[in-house]
N, C-alpha and C positions, 0 to 999 in steps of 0.2 A: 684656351687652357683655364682663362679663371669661370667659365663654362661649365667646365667639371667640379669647380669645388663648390659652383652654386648646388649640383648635383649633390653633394655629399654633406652641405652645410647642415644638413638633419641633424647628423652624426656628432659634429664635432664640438665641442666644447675650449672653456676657458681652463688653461691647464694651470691656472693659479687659484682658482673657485668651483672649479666645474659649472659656473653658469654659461647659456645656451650661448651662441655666436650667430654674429648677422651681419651683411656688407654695412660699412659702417658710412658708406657714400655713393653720390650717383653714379660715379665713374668705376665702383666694383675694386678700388685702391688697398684699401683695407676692410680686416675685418675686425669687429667689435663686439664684446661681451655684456651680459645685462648688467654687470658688475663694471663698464664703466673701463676697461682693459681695451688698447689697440693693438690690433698686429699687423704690421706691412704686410702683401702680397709683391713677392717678386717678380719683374717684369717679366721671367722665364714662364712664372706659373703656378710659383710653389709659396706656400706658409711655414713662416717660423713660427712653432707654438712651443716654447718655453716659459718654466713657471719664472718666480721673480729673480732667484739666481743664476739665469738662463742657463744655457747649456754647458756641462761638465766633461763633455767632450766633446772632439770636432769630428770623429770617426773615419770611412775610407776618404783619400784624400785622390786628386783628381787622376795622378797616375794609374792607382790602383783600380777606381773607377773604370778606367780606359782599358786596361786588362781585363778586367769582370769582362765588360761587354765584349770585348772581341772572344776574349774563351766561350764564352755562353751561345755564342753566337753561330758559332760552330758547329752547335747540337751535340757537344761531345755528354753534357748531361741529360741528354732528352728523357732517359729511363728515371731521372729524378723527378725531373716538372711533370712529365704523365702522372709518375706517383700522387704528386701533389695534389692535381687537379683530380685527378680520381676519387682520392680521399675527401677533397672538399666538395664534391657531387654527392659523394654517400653522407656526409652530413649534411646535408640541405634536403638530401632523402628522408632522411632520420628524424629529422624533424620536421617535416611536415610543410616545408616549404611549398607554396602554392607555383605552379611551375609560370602564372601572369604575375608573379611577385617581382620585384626587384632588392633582390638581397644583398647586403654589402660584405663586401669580404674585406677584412683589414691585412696586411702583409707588413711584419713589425720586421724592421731589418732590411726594407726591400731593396735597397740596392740601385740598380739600374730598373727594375721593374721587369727582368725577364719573366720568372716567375710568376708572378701577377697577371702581368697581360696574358700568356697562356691561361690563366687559371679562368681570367675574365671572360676570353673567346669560349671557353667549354663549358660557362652557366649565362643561356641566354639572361637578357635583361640586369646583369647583377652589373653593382657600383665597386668600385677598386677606392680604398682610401693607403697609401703606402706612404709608410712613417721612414723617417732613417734620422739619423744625428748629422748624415753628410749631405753640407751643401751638394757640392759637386753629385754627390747621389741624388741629391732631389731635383737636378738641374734634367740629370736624365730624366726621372719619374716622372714629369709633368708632360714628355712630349711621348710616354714608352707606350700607350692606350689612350685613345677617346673615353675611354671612361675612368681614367685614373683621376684622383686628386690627389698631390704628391705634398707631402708635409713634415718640415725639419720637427723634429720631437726625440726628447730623451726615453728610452723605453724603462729607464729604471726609475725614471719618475712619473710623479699621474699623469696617465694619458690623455691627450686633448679628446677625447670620446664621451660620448654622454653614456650613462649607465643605460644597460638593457640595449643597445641601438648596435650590438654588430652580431650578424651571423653565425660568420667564421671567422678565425684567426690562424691565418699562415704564419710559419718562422722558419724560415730555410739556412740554418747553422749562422741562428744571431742568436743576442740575449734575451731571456724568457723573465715575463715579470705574471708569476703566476695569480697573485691578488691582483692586479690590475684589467687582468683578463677576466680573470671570473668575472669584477666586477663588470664590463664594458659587453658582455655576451650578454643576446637576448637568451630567453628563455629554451634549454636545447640546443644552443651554439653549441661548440666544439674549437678548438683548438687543433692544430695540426701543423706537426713538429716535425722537420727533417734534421737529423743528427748524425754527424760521421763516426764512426763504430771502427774500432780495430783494425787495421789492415787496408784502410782508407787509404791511396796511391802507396800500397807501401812498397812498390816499385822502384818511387823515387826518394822513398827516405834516404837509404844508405849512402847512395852518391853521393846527393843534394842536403846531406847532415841537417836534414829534419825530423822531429819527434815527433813518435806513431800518436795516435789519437788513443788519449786515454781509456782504461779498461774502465766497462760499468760505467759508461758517461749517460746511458739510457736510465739505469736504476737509479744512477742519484739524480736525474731529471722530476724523475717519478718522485722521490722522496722529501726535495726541495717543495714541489707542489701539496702537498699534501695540507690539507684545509681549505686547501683553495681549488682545487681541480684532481680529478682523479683519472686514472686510465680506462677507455673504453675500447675494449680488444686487445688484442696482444699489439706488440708493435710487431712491423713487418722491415722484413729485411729485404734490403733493396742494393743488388749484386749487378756488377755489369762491365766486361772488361773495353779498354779504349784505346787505338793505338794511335799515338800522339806523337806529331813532330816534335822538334826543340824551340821552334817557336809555339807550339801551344802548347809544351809545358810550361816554358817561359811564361807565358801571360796567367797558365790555372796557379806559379806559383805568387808572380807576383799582385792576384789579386786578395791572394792569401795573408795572414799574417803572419806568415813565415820570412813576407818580403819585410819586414819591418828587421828582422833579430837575423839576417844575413845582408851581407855588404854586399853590395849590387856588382860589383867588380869580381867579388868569390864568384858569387853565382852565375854569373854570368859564363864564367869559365868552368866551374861544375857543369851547365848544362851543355858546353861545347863539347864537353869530355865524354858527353852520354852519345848512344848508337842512333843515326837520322832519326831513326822514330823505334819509340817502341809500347809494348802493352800494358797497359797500367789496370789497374783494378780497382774500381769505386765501389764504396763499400757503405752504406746509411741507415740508418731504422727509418720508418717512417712511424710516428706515436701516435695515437687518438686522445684528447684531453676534453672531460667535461667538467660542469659542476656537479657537488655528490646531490646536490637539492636537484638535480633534473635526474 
């Protein structure tokens, strides 16, 4: 595991200075900035790179973790991840990607690494770097792909990345830090957004007294960016219906944050209440984001 982040040490910086990082011993324990900054390497795999007030959130926490993976696992989203991976192949197209290159893909929000490692299997030779805020997330990420390097970092802070050194940028319904991105994209990078749209499980709203996914979450994505990344393409809407036990509703909601602002005891009985299994409809854009200078 700490294997892979020798792999990616190109990439990654000191998120208190942005200078460069390097094993800072023979044993590969930690790592070390030119600026004189140390970061543990956890025995699992993963780095914490937090600037000096470290982290301002802990993010998903292990339960919710363990739900991600088992719902994902399942393939009930496989028409998302193909998206994804699709989308970050034609950016690597688009730019001119040598196909003996090794490109790195950053996945900001990653989670368990489902995501990612699909994306990773569908561009030969590319580097997986996946940030998350949660431990227990990056506990997965370091074992999700041989080419992952899995590292705790806040996305609304500067990102442990050096300038110019990332491809693409995944976000599959996390927080977007659009000057940060700009800044960390080589030349031609892209960014590549999955975001749930209207009518996203809205199957399970009424039952399960969950609030629909806000109207125009695409357009103010777009408008929050602006100076720093613009649209290339329309975004694409990505439709697909799923018929889902009550155990994997149970896990799509609780790795949701839906499981947070409902009592697990309600819920628990709302989902009893619903029919063995039934059809849900996933509903997402998918966005293209570059810089206006490429």
């Amino acid at each position: 595991m700490v294997e892979v982040l020798a792999d990616i040490i190109d990439v990654l910086a000191d998120p208190i200075d942005g200078t460069d990082l390097a094993f800072g011993d023979s044993d590969c324990s930690t790592l070390k900035s030119a600026s004189g900054h140390s970061y543990d390497i956890a025995r699992q795999g993963y780095v914490t790179l937090a600037g000096g007030a470290g982290l301002r959130y802990t993010g998903d926490d292990a339960k919710m973790i363990t739900a991600r993976e088992e719902f994902l696992s399942g393939g009930h989203y496989a028409p998302f991840v193909e998206a994804v991976t699709g989308n970050v192949q034609d950016v690597l197209d688009d730019a001119g990607v040598a196909e003996d290159a090794s490109p790195v893909i950053c996945e900001v929000g990653a989670g368990t690494g489902y995501y990612l490692a699909h994306t990773l299997d569908g561009v030969a030779n590319s580097r997986g770097v996946g940030l998350d805020v949660s431990v227990p997330a990056a506990k997965h990420l370091a074992k999700s792909h041989p080419r992952v390097g899995a590292v705790v970092a806040d996305a609304w802070a500067r990102l442990p990345l050096r300038d110019n050194s990332i491809d693409a940028i995944t976000v599959v319904f996390a927080p977007r830090n659009a000057e940060e991105f700009a800044r960390v994209l080589k030349p031609g990078g892209q960014v590549v957004v999955l975001t749930a749209t209207t009518g996203h499980l809205g199957e399970l709203r009424e039952p399960l007294g969950i609030i629909d996914v806000e109207r125009g979450k695409v357009e103010r994505m777009i408008a929050q960016a602006e100076g720093h990344l613009v649209p290339v393409g329309d975004p694409e809407l990505v439709e697909f219906g799923m018929n889902l036990n009550q155990q994997a509703i149970a896990t799509q909601i609780g790795m949701s944050p839906s499981a947070r602002h409902i009592h697990p005891e309600v819920l628990q009985e709302r989902i009893a209440a619903l029919p063995t299994e039934m059809h849900v409809t996933a509903r997402a854009y998918v966005t293209r984001l570059g810089r206006p200078c490429d």
